[in-house]
C-alpha positions, 0 to 999 in steps of 0.5 A: 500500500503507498500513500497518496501524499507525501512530505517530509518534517523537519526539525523546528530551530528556537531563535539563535540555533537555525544555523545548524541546519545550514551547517548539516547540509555542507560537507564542510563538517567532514573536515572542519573541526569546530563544526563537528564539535558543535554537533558533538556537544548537543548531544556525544551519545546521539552523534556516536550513534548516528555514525557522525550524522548532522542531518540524522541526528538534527532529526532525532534530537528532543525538541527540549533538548534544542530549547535547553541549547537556545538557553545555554549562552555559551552553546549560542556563542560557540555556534554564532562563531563556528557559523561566522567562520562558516559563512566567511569560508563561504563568501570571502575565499582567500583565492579569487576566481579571476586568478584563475580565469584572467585570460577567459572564463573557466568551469570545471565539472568532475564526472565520477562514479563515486565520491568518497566524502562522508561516513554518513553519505556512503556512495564509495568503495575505496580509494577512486571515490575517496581520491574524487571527494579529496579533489571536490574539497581542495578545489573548494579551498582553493575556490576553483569553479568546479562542480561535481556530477556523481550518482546517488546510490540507494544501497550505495557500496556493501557492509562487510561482516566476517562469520564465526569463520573469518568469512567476509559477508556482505549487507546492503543498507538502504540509504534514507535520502532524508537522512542524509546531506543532500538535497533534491533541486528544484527549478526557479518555480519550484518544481523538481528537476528531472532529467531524461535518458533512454535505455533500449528506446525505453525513456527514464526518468533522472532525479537530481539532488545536490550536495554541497562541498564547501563552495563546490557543488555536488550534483547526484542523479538518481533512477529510483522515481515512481515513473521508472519501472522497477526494473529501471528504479534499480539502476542506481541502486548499488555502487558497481552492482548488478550484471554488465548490462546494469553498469551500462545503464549505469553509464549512460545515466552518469555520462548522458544524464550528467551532462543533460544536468548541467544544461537543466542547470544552466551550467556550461562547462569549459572542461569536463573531467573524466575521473575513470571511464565510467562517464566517458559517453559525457562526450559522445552526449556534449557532441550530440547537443552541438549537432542538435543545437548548434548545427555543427557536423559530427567532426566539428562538435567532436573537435569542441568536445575533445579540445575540452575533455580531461580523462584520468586512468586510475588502474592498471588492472584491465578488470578496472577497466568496463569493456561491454559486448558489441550488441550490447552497445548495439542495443542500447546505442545504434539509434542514438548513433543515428541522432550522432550522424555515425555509422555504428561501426564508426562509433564502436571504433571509438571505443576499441584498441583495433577499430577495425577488429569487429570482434573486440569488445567496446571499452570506456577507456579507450572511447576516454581516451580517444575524446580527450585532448588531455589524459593523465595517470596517477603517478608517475610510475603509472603513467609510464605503465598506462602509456605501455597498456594502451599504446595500440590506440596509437600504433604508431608511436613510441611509448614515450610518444603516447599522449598520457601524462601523469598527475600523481595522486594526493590527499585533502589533508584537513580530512585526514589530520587528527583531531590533535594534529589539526590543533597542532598545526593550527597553533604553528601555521595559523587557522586559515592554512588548509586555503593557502596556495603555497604548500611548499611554504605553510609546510616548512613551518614544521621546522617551527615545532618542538620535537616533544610536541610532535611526538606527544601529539602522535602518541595521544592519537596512537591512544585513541587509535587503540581505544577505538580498536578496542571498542569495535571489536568488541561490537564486533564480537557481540554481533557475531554472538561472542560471549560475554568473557570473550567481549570483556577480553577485547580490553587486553588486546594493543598496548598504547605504547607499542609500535602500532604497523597499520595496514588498511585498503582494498583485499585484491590478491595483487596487495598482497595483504597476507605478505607480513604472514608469510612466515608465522612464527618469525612474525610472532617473535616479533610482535610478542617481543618483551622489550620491543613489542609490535602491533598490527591493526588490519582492515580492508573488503575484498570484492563481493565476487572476488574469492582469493581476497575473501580467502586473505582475509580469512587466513588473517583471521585465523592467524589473528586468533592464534593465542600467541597474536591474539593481542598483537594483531587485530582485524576491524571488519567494514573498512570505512573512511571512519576507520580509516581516520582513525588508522591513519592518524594512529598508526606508527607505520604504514604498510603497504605490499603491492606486486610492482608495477600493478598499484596505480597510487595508493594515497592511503600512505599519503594520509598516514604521512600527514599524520606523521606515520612513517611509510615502509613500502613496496616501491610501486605508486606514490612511494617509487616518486617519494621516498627516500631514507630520511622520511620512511622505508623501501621493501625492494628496489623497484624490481619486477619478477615473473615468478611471483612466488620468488617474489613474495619470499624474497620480498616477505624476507627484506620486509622482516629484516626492515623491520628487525634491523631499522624500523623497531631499533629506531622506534624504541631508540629513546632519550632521557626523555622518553622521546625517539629523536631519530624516528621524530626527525623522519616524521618531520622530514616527511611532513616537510618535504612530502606532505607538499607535494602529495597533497590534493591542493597540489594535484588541483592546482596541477591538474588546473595550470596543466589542463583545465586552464589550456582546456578553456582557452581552447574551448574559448576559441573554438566556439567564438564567432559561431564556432568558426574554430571548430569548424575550421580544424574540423576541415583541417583533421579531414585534410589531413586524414586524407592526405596523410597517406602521401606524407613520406620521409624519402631520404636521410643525408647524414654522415653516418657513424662519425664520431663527435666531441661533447658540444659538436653539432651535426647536420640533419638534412631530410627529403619529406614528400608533403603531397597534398599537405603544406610544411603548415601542417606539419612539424618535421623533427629530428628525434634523437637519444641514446641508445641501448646495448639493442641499438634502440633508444633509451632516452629521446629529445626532438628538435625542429627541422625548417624548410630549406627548399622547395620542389613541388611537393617535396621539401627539403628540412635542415637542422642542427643535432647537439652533442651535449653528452658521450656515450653511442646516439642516434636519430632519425626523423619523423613528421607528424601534425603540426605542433602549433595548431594542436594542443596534443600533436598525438592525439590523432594518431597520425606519425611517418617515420624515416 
């Protein structure tokens, strides 16, 4: 039975408490400090229970409990300042929008299929929507025009619980939108904005609602409307739920229904960004409202959309990366292909390594790829391991030619810091430091700190780490039916002053997650050490579907209930952002084991860092570009094997001698004060060298001078003047579609084989056949480097070769090559589009070789 009428109720705010509904409805609570200490005193109990919900627990609180705190005059007054500071963060940003936009306008809008923002808005699974909520936050602070477009997931991502076997088991809790921060939007006369997308010719209903994060805006969609018939309510029920068919659906609604929110809003992006393939048909849609609205040809919009589009890769696992069946793609696209003004064919090629292979599946990375001017790994490590994985987009180009680059991850430290680490830093850096600019700057302040205090606020949050292990497992236990003696027993396990080793992340097989378990009883010599003792808090879900993760996690249980690690090693189920904060502002050292080259960053070791944590890592992600011996440890050198097993024993060998012959010595090395110098001075070293650059103001600031910026410049000029720009390089890529197959570097006049002296030059001549192209629409280069004991090159420089005669339609190129090092070089010559009508050369795939 469903009722005819349906609203909602809210709570009533005496006089002088309405701005605690403002403060419950921003994100901002999440990493601001003083707004949750105002939640937290109306009432500790309720916020506990309410998993640190301020719209929840609003609702729940007595209406004589708000009319108490309208009375308490030093409740009013806390939160009159907290609002103050609240509403100055909101309207007078420390950062300008025309710093950023002085040569033209600029808007960013952020595809994600998950946001990772707040415990209480559970629309994540790990680090791809932690890292997506980290970006919306800094580009908050740092007041870049950005907004978010997401999905809003009714059963979001699983609940993890373990059976009285260590077995993982999994819940699906169903999010009460009421109760949660986010709001649906509505329209200037008040009506509810829906968007529509159709699934098989089948038209769907969208719901959007909004989130605000800071000063950035978080759009969510959602298919969960009476219109929809159930079937297609469910689309968005579940964070990569369902079967291949539901993730397309999925897609579509992101991608189509994403960008048709932005129009329904009035929003016109300058650069949309891609975060994984996900929302990828974002750019077969924008091209579709170009034809439609604008008249533009489908080369034309195209040359719009790809100038404007940023694409980030996060995985090198292929299973991370969504492939679907041709008919499925056929089912759901070929007459929206039709509104396009494609072939199929055409379109499927967009999304194959091989456009000409009719038996390759459709992926989303390659389409991404294929439709942005800009596309970045995230590290550098994994920007050299994503140019090899999709180096047969561009068949003709050498590696390092392929046209991804790398942005290297980093964290939205005010999430992440301590409760105590914040105070510390407000003290030496001043109360406004999250929304400086200058990283390098505020971070040097570190020098500023006393030892002492460093290290005495590490140790309060290692105790609260320890408190907080102690009562979830207890509320584990209870809800496994455990007796009352073994719950009473969880107040023995970890000492608060032991060295404390976090491990916490996703349980795929190629984190290695059991690595540390390798050898048991050495394991066990060193945890239960009298003087030196050690202790391991582990958390983390394996995939519902993913068996091998699910068996780690069980084999760590078992292990873990050995009487001889039952107080050195404990497992906290349903791995959270909550328990992450807790893990990574306590923990000692952070540990992590990934089989090189297959973790793409990894930032939960960047959160640990900004805790002072120490790193002891595989040199693979962020840690191969970050470490060194003064801020942490390396398990390896940066070797890649075959043989895994090899692998795994040496590398479990090196990881306990670390810890037997560096890590522990160091740690309980004290002074007469009780304080390890030698360990503070590597946290120090960490905070003020690392911290900077693995931090998510940098990588905003990066992604925003590198691509967004050079983005809607491009975007500027390709609309301007009825888009005569696009229309023009639309002509100009046909032009060189059709000639390309004339362009030949015929000959080479070089003296081959002589030897130089370091600071000689060498002339380099080429005879280049242009057919019907002109030296306009082309760079000739010489492209040289030394070479490898194979004769190939092991490093590469290009330089320019200008025309020096004309015969027709072949040109002669001159240049000079220099000497600046010894060893064996070499060089040939290639031409490829020119480099000064295109902001990445590459992109069309388009390269003759000598």
């Amino acid at each position: 039975m469903r009722p005819k009428i349906k609203y909602q109720v809210v709570p009533r705010f005496p006089a002088g408490l309405e701005s605690l509904r403002r403060l419950a409805y921003n994100l901002c609570f999440s990493w601001k400090d003083d707004i949750r200490a105002i939640f937290q005193r109306i009432d500790p109990a309720l916020w506990r229970v309410c998993g640190e919900n301020p719209v929840l627990m609003l609702g729940l609180v007595s209406q004589d409990r708000l009319e108490e705190l309208a009375k308490d005059q030093g409740f009013v007054a806390q939160l009159e300042r907290v609002s103050g500071d609240f509403e100055r963060y909101l309207s007078q940003p420390r950062v300008q929008t025309m710093d950023y936009s002085a040569e033209g306008r600029v808007q960013v809008a952020y595809f994600s299929a998950e946001f990772g923002l707040a415990v209480c808005l559970p629309i994540y699974s790990g680090g791809l929507g932690v890292l997506a909520g980290d970006h919306l936050k800094s580009a908050s602070d740092l007041n870049v025009p950005l907004v978010g477009i997401g999905l809003l997931y009714q059963e979001g991502y699983f609940s993890q619980y373990l059976s009285s076997d260590g077995w993982q088991m999994e819940t699906y809790p169903v999010n009460d939108f009421g109760n949660i921060p986010v709001e649906r939007v509505f329209d200037a006369e008040g009506r509810p904005v829906n968007v529509a997308v159709q699934f098989k010719g089948q038209p769907v209903d969208v719901a959007v609602w909004r989130a605000d994060v800071g000063r950035v805006p978080l759009y969510l969609l959602d298919t969960n409307v009476e219109t929809n018939p159930p079937d297609i309510r469910q689309t968005t029920a579940q964070l990569y739920g369902g079967d291949r068919e539901m993730r397309i659906r999925q897609e579509i609604v992101l991608g189509i229904g994403g960008v048709r929110t932005l129009k329904a809003l009035g929003i016109e992006p300058t650069v949309i960004h891609m975060n994984e393939g996900h929302s990828a048909f974002s750019a077969l849609e924008r091209i579709n409202i170009l034809r439609r609205e604008r008249g533009l040809t489908f080369d034309a919009a195209r040359e719009v959309v790809l100038a404007s589009s940023v694409f980030t890769t996060h995985t090198p696992v292929p299973a991370g990366n969504d492939v679907f069946d041709p008919e499925l793609v056929r089912a759901y696209f070929e007459e929206y292909t039709k509104e396009l003004g494609l072939n199929f064919k055409v379109l499927l090629g967009y999304g194959r390594l091989d456009p000409r292979d009719n038996a390759e599946p459709f992926g989303m990375t390659t389409l991404a790829l294929r439709l942005s001017a800009y596309s970045n790994g995230v590290s550098r490590l994994h920007g050299r391991v994503a140019r090899q994985m999709w180096q047969r987009v561009w068949p003709h180009n050498p590696v390092e030619d392929i046209p991804i680059d790398h942005i290297t991850n980093g964290i939205h430290v005010p999430t992440w810091i301590s409760e105590e680490m914040g105070f510390l830093l407000d003290r030496y850096f001043g109360p406004n430091w999250p929304e400086e600019r200058d990283n390098e700057r505020v971070w040097s302040q570190v020098e500023q700190i006393p030892s002492t205090e460093i290290w005495r606020t590490h140790e309060r949050s290692r105790e609260r780490l320890v408190g907080f292990t102690r009562r979830r497992l207890a509320e584990q236990l209870k809800r496994r039916g455990a007796s009352e003696a073994e719950v009473l027993r969880t107040a023995e396990i970890l000492t608060p002053d032991a060295l404390t080793i976090g491990f916490a992340r996703r349980f795929a097989t190629y984190k290695r997650a059991t690595l540390l378990f390798r050898d048991p009883d050495r394991l066990a010599r060193i945890v239960n050490d009298p003087e030196r003792p050690v202790q391991l808090i582990i958390a983390g879900k394996a995939h519902p579907q993913d068996n091998a993760g699910k068996e780690f996690i069980k084999r760590i249980i078992h292990l873990s209930r050995q009487e001889r690690f039952r107080k050195r090693i404990v497992f906290l189920e349903d791995y959270n952002m909550h328990v992450a904060q807790h893990l990574v502002s306590g923990s000692d050292v952070w540990l992590n084991t990934p089989r090189r080259p297959l973790e793409a960053c990894g930032t939960s070791g960047m959160k640990a860092l900004a805790n002072g944590s120490l790193n002891l890592s595989v040199l693979d992600g962020w840690w191969d570009e970050g470490y060194d011996r003064d801020s942490g440890w390396a398990i390896g050198h940066g070797e890649v094997y075959s043989d895994y097993e090899a692998q795994d024993d040496i590398e479990s060998r090196d990881l306990y001698n670390l810890l037997e012959k560096e890590v522990i010595p160091i740690f309980y090395h004290r002074g007469d004060d009780g304080i390890p110098r030698a360990w503070v001075e590597k946290m120090r070293s960490g905070l003020r060298r690392l911290v900077p650059v693995f931090n998510a103001h940098r990588m905003v600031q990066d992604y925003l001078n590198r691509f967004y910026l050079p983005c809607s410049k491009r975007h500027t000029e390709l609309i301007g003047n009825d888009f005569a720009g696009a229309k023009d390089l639309a002509v100009w890529r046909q032009k060189l579609m059709t000639g390309w197959h004339e362009v030949a570097v015929e000959e080479v006049l070089s003296a081959d084989g002589r030897e130089m002296q370091v600071g000689d030059f060498t002339e380099v001549s080429a005879r280049v056949r242009l057919g019907s192209l002109s030296p306009d629409d082309v760079t000739v280069e010489a492209y040289y480097g030394k070479l490898d004991h194979n004769g190939e090159f092991a490093e590469r420089q290009t330089i320019p070769l200008e025309v020096a005669e004309t015969q027709e339609d072949r040109y002669l190129y001159n240049g000079k090559i220099p000497a600046d090092g010894t060893g064996r070089f070499g060089y040939t010559v290639r031409v490829t589009p020119s480099m000064n009508r295109l902001e990445n050369r590459f992109v069309f795939g388009l390269v003759s070789w000598a």
